[in-house]
C-alpha positions as CSV (number, residue, x, y, z in Angstrom):
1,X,-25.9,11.2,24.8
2,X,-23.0,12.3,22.2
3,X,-22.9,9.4,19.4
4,X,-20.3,10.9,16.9
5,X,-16.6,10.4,17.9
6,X,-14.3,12.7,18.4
7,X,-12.0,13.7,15.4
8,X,-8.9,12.7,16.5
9,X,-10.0,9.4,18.2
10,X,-8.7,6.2,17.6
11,X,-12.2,5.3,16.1
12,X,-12.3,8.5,14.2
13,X,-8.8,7.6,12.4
14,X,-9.5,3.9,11.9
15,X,-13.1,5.0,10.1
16,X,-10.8,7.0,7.8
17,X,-8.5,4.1,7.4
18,X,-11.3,2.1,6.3
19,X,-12.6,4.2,3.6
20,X,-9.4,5.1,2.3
21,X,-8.7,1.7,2.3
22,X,-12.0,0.4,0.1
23,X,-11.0,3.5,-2.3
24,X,-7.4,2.4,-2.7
25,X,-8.4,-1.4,-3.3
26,X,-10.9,-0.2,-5.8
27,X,-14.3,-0.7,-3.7
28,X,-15.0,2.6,-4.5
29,X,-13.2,4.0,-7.8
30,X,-12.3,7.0,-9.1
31,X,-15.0,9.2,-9.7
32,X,-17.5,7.7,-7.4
33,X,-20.1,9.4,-5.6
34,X,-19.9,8.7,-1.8
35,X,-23.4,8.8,-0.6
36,X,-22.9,9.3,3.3
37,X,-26.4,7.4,4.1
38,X,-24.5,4.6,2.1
39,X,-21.1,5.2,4.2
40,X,-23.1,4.9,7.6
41,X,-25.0,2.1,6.9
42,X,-21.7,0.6,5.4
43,X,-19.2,0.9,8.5
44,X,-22.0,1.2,10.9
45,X,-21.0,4.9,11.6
46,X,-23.2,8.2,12.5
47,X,-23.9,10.9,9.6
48,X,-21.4,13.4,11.7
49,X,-18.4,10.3,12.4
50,X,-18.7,10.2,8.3
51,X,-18.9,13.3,7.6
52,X,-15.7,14.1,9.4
53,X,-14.1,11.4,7.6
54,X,-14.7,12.5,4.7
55,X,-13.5,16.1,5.5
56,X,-10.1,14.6,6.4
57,X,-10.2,12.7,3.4
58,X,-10.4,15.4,0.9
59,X,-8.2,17.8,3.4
60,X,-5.8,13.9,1.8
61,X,-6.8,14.6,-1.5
62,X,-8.2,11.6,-1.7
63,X,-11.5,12.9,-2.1
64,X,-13.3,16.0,-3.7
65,X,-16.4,18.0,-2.1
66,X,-18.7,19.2,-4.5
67,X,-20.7,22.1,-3.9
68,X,-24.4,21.2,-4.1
69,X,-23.3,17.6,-4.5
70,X,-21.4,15.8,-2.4
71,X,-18.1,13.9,-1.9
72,X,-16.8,11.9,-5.0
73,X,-13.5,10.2,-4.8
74,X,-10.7,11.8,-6.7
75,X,-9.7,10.6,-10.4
76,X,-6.1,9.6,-11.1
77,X,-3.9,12.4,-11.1
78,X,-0.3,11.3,-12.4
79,X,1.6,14.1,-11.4
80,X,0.1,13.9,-8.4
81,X,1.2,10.1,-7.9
82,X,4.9,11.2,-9.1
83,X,4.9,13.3,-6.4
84,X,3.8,10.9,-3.6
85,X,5.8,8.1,-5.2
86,X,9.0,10.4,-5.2
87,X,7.9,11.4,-1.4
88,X,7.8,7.6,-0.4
89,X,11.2,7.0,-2.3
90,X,12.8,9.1,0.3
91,X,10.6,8.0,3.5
92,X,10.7,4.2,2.8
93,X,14.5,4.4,2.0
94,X,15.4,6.0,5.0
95,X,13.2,3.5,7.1
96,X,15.0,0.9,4.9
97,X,18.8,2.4,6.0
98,X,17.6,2.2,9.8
99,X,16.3,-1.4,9.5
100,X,19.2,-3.2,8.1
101,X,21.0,-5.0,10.6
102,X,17.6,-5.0,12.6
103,X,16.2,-8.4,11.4
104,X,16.2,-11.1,13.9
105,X,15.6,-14.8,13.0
106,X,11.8,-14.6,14.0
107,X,11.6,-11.3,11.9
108,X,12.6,-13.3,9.0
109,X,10.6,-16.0,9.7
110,X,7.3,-14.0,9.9
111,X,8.2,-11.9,6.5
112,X,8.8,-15.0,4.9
113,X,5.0,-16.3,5.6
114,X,3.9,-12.9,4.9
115,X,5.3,-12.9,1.2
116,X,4.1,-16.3,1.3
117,X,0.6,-15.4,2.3
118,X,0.9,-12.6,-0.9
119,X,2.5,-15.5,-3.3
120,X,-0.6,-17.3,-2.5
121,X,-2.9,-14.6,-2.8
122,X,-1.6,-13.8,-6.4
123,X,-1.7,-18.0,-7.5
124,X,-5.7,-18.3,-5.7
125,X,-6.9,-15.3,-4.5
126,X,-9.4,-12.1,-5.4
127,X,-7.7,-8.5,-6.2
128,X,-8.9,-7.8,-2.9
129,X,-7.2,-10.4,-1.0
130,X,-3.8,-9.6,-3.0
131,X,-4.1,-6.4,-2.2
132,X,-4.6,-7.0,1.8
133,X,-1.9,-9.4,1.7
134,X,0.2,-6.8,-0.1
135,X,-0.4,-4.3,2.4
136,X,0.0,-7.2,5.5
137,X,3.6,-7.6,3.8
138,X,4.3,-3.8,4.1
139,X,3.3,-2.9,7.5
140,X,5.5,-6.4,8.4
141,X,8.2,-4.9,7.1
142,X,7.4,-1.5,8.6
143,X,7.4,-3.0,12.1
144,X,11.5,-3.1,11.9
145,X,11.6,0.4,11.7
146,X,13.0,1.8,15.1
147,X,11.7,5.5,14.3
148,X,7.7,5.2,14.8
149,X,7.3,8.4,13.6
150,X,8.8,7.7,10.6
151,X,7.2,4.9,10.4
152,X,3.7,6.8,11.0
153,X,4.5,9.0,8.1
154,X,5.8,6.3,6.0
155,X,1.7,5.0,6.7
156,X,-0.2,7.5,6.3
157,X,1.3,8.8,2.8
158,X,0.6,5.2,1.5
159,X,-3.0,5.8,2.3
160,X,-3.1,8.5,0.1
161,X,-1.8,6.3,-3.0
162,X,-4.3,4.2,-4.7
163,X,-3.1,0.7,-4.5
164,X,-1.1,-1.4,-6.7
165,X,-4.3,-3.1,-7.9
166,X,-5.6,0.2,-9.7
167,X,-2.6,1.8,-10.4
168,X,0.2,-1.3,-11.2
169,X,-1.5,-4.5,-11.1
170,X,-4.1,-4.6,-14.3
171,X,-0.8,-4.6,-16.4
172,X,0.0,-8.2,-17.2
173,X,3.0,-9.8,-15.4
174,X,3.2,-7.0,-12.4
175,X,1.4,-8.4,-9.5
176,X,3.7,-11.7,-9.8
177,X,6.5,-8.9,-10.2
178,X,5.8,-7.8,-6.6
179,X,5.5,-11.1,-5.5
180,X,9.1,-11.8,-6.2
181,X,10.0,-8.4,-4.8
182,X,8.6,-9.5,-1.4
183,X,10.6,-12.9,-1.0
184,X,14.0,-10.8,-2.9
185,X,13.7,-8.3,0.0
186,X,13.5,-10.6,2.8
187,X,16.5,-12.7,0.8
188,X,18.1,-9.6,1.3
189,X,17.8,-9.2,4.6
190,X,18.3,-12.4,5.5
191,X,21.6,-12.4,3.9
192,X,22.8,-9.3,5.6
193,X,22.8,-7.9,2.2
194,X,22.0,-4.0,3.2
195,X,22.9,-1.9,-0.1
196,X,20.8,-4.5,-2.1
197,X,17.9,-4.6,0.3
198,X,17.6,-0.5,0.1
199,X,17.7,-0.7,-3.1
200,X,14.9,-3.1,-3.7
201,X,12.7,-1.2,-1.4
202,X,13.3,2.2,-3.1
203,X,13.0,-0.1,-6.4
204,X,9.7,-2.0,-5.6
205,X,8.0,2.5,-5.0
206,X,8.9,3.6,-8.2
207,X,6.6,3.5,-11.0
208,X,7.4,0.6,-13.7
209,X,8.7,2.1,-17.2
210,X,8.2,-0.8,-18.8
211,X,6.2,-4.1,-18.1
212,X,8.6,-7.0,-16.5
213,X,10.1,-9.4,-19.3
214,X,7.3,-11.0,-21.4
215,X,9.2,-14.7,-19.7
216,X,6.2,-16.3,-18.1
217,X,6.7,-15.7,-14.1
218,X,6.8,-19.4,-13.2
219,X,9.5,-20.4,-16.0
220,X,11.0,-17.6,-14.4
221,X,11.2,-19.1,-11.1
222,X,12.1,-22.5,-12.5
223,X,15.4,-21.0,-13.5
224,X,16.1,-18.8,-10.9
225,X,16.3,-15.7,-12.4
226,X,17.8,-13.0,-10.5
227,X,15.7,-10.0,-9.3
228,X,17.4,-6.4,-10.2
229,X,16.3,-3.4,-8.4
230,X,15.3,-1.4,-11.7
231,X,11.9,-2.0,-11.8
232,X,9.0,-1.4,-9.7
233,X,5.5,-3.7,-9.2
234,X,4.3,-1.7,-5.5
């Protein structure tokens, strides 16, 4: 009997998911050694169904092989995340072009309680729970894409970012930054307001220059300030 999966399976590809995954949300940081005994008995994989993960993995750059050593997960490279951010600017805004006009009253309904869900998450929750409810937001909003290829690629280059947590988030002010981003996009789209929702979604991939204004977030609220798309908390 055969226990390792195929490469290309659906198990094979959602064991990669996973461990890209725990490295993006910071589970396992830059520069960690990934001990495959540690990996199997982690997600309850063979040596082999690791091993090829891994392979795929580094083949992502997310991860390095060492010789004599081992797998360690890549340090932050930030030319490396210019790149991919610049990559997703013109993915995610063409996805964004071909969902306008898309949005049905249910769609609007569900991306409400998804930014919501990430609202709360940023008020109560752990760094890990933001950052799943960040991503739940995200792949809501990816579902309105007709093109699923696009939509595939649009995927799969986030998994090779680091998430907002390790790369955005520790600066003061940002996570609630991409809160309101969430609930100004579906604004957006709820008001039939195209230009402004592409905008916010190439906006909200971009890397912030600067942090948000030093106005406390909720004060923020209070008065209903205005989002702009010139900044960037995803």
């Amino acid at each position: 009997m055969v226990d390792d999966i195929s490469a290309s399976s659906p198990d094979a590809r959602a064991l990669e998911t996973a461990i890209a995954r725990d490295i993006h949300a910071g589970v396992l940081p830059p520069g960690s050694w990934l001990k495959q005994i540690a990996l199997q008995e982690r997600y309850g994989r063979s040596r082999g169904d690791v091993r090829r993960a891994l392979d795929k993995l580094v083949a992502q750059r997310l991860v390095r092989q060492v010789r004599n050593f081992g797998y360690r997960v890549r340090g932050l490279d930030d030319d490396w995340l210019v790149e991919l951010r610049q990559v997703r600017v013109i993915l995610e805004g063409a996805a964004a072009e071909m969902m306008a006009g898309r949005a049905t009253p249910a769609d609007i309904a569900r991306l409400r309680a998804l930014a919501d869900a990430f609202s709360q998450a940023v008020r109560d929750g752990s760094i890990l729970q933001q950052n799943e409810a960040n991503l739940a937001f995200h792949q809501g909003l990816l579902e309105l894409c007709p093109n699923r290829e696009l939509a595939r690629m649009i995927a799969e280059t986030r998994l090779r970012m680091p998430a907002a947590p390790l790369t955005q988030w520790y600066e003061e002010g940002w996570v609630e930054e991409s809160a309101r981003q969430h609930h100004a996009m579906v604004d957006a789209l709820a008001a039939g307001e195209h230009a402004i929702f592409c905008a916010l979604v190439r906006a909200h991939i971009r890397a912030p220059k600067q942090p948000p204004a030093s106005t406390p977030p909720t004060a923020a609220r209070r008065r209903g300030r205005k989002l702009t798309a010139t900044s960037s908390a995803d």
